[in-house]
C-alpha positions in Angstrom: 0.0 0.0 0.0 1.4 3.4 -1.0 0.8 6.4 1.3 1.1 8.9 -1.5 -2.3 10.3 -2.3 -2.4 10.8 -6.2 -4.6 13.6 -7.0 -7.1 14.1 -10.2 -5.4 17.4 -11.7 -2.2 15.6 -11.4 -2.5 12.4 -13.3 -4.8 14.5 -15.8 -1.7 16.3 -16.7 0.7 13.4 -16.7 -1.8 11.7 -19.1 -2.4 15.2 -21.3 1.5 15.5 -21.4 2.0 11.6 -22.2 -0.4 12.0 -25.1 0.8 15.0 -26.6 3.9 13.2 -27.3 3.0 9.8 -27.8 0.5 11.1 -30.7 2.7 12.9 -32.8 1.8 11.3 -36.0 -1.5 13.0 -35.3 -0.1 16.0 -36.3 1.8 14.7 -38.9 -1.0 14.0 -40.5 -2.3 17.5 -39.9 0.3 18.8 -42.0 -0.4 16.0 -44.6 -3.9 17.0 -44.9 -3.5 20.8 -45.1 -1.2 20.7 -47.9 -3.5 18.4 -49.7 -6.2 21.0 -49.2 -3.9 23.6 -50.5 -3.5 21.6 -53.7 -6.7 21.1 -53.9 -7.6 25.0 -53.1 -5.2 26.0 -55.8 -8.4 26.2 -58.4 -10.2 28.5 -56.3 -13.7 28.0 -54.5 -15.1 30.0 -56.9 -15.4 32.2 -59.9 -17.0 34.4 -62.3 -15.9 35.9 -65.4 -16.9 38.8 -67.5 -16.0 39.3 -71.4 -16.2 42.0 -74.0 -15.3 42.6 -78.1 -11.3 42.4 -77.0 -11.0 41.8 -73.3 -11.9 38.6 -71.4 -11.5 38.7 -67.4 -11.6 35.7 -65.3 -11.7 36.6 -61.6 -11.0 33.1 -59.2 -12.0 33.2 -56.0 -9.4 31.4 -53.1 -10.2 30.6 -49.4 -9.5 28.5 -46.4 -12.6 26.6 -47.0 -11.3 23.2 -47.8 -8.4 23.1 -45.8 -11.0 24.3 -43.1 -13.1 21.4 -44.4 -10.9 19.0 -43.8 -9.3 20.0 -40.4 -12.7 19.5 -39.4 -13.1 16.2 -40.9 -9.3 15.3 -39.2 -10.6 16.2 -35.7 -13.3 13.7 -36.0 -11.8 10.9 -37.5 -8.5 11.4 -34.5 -11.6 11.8 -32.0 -12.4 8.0 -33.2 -9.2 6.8 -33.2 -8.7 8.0 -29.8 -11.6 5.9 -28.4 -10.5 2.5 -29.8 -8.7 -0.2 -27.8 -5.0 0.4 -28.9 -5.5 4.6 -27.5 -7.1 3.3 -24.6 -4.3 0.8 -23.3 -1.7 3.9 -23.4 -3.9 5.3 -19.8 -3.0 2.3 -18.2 0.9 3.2 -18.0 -0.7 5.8 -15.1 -2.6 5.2 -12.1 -6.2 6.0 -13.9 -9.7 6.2 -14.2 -12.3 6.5 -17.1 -12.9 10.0 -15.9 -8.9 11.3 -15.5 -8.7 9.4 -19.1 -11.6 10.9 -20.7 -10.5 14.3 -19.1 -7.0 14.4 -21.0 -8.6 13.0 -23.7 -10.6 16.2 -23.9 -7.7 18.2 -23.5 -5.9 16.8 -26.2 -8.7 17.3 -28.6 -9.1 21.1 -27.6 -5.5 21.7 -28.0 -5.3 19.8 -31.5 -8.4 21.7 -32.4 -6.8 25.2 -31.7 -3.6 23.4 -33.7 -5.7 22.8 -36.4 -7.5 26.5 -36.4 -5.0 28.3 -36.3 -2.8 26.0 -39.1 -5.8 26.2 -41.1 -6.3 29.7 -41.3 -2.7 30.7 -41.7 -2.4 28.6 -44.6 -4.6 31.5 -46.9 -0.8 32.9 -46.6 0.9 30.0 -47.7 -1.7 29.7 -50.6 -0.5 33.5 -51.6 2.7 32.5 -51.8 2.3 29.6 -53.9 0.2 31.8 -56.4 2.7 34.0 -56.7 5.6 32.3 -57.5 4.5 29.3 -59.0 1.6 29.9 -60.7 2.2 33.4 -61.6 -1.2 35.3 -61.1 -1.7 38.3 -59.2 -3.6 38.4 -55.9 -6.0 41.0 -54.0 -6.5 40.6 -50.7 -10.4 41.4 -50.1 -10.0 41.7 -46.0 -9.4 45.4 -44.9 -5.7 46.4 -44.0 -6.6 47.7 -41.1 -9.4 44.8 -39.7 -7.7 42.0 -41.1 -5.9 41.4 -37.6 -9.1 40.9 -35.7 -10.8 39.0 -38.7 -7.8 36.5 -38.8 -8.4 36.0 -34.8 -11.9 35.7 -35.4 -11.4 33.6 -38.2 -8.7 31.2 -35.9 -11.5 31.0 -32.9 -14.2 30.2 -34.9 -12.3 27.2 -36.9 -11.0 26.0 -33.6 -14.3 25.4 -32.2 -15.9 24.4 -35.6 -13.1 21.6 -35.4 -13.7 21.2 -31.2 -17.3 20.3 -32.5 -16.1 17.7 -34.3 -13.8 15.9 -32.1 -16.9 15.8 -29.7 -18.9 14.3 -32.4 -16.6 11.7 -33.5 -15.9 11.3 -29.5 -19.2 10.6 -28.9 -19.9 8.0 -31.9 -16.2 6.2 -30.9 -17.2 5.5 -27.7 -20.4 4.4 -28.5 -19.0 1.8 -31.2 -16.5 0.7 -28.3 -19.6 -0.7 -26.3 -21.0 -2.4 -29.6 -19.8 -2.7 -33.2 -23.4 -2.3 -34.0 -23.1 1.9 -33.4 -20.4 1.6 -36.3 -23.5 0.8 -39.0 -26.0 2.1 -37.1 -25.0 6.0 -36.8 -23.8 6.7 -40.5 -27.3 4.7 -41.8 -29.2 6.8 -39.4 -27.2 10.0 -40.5 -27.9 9.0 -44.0 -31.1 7.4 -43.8 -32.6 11.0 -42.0 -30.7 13.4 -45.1 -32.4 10.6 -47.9 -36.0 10.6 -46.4 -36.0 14.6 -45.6 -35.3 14.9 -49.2 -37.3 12.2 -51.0 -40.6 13.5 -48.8 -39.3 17.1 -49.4 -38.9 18.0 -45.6 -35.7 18.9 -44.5 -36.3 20.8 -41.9 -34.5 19.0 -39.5 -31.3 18.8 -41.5 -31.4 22.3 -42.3 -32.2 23.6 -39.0 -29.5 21.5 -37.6 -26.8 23.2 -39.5 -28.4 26.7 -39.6 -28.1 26.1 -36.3 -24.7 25.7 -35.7 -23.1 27.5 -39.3 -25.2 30.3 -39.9 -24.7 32.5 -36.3 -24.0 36.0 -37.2 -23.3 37.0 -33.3 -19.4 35.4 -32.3 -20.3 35.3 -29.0 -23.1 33.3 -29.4 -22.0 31.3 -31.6 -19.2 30.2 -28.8 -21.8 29.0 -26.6 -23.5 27.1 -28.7 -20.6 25.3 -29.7 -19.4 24.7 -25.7 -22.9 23.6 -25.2 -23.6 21.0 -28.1 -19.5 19.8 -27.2 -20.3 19.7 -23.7 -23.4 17.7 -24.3 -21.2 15.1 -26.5 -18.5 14.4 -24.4 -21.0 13.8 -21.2 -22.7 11.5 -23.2 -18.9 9.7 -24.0 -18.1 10.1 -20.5 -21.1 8.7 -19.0 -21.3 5.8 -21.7 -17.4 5.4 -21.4 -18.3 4.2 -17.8 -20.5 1.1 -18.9 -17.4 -0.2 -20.5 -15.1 -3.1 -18.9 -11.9 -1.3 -16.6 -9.7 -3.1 -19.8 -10.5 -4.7 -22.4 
């Protein structure tokens, strides 16, 4: 018997600090991904074009929308992979619990989410680089000089809790196909199934109140809550499910 009382906060940031080193190759694939999303953003999101008797003007529009895109979709899928058996072995190199594991399993997420936000949205830059030395067309920025600051950290916050949103989601559906294999073809046909009969019956309200919901707030602050709420809600669900589950298994 030890007489050394081991505290929550404590093994919560031995685990958070294990994981941020032991998961490197998450990141790894974070860079992977972005630069895929670069190429891919090198045609633009959009354009529109104009023509007359001897001049022809194309204008192409670029963004961080697919790199955005799929930081988003690389915070869910690392949520899952997080929740499997392999991830969940690395907690017992500590003195644990399912609630000191879930915890820095949280923390991980929100710091690879504000990883991936802020990546994301610096990459526009990177993009303007590449377009003007390789492909040899002119840029205009169409942010204001003197806003642009604030917009970027606007911009950052709102992709890091976009992203946070996912991890919870993916949290959430990881542990649930950890207590049965079932969850794994039940979720996505439910998903599905709800998006094919709202539009084959012509009623998709739920769908589009859904993401209205969370994409369409104008206000930034409350936008923020709804985000911590919905998350919040996910990962008690995960927490609270994660504790039906066998101590190792």
């Amino acid at each position: 018997m030890s007489l050394t009382k081991v505290s929550l906060i404590s093994i919560v940031k031995k685990q958070y600090s294990y994981k941020l080193k032991a998961y490197v190759q998450v990141f790894l694939t974070l860079v992977f991904l972005q630069l895929l999303a670069i190429l891919f953003s090198l045609n633009g999101v959009g354009m529109m074009g104009s023509s007359s008797d001897s001049i022809e003007v194309d204008v192409h529009y670029y963004s961080a929308d697919i790199v955005v895109f799929f930081m988003m979709l690389w915070g869910f899928i690392t949520a899952i992979l997080i929740t499997t058996k392999a991830y969940r072995n690395d907690d017992f190199a500590f003195v644990t619990n399912r609630l000191s594991s879930n915890l820095s399993n949280l923390l991980f997420l929100l710091t690879a989410s504000i990883i991936g936000g802020l990546t994301a949205m610096l990459s526009t830059n990177l993009m303007k680089v590449i377009m003007y030395f390789y492909v040899g067309q002119q840029t205009i920025d169409s942010t204001n000089v003197v806003g642009s600051p604030v917009e970027l950290l606007i911009g950052i916050l709102a992709t890091a809790f976009y992203i946070f949103l996912f991890c919870a989601l993916g949290y959430f559906i990881g542990t649930l196909a950890q207590i049965h294999k079932v969850f794994v073809v039940l979720v996505p046909a439910l998903f599905f199934g709800t998006l094919f009969l709202g539009e084959a019956s012509g009623n998709t309200k739920i769908v589009t109140n859904f993401f209205g919901f969370i994409f369409t707030e104008s206000s930034i602050l409350l936008f923020i809550v709804k985000i911590i709420v919905t998350s919040g809600l996910l990962f008690s669900g995960a927490f609270v499910l994660s504790n039906r589950m066998e101590v190792r298994s």
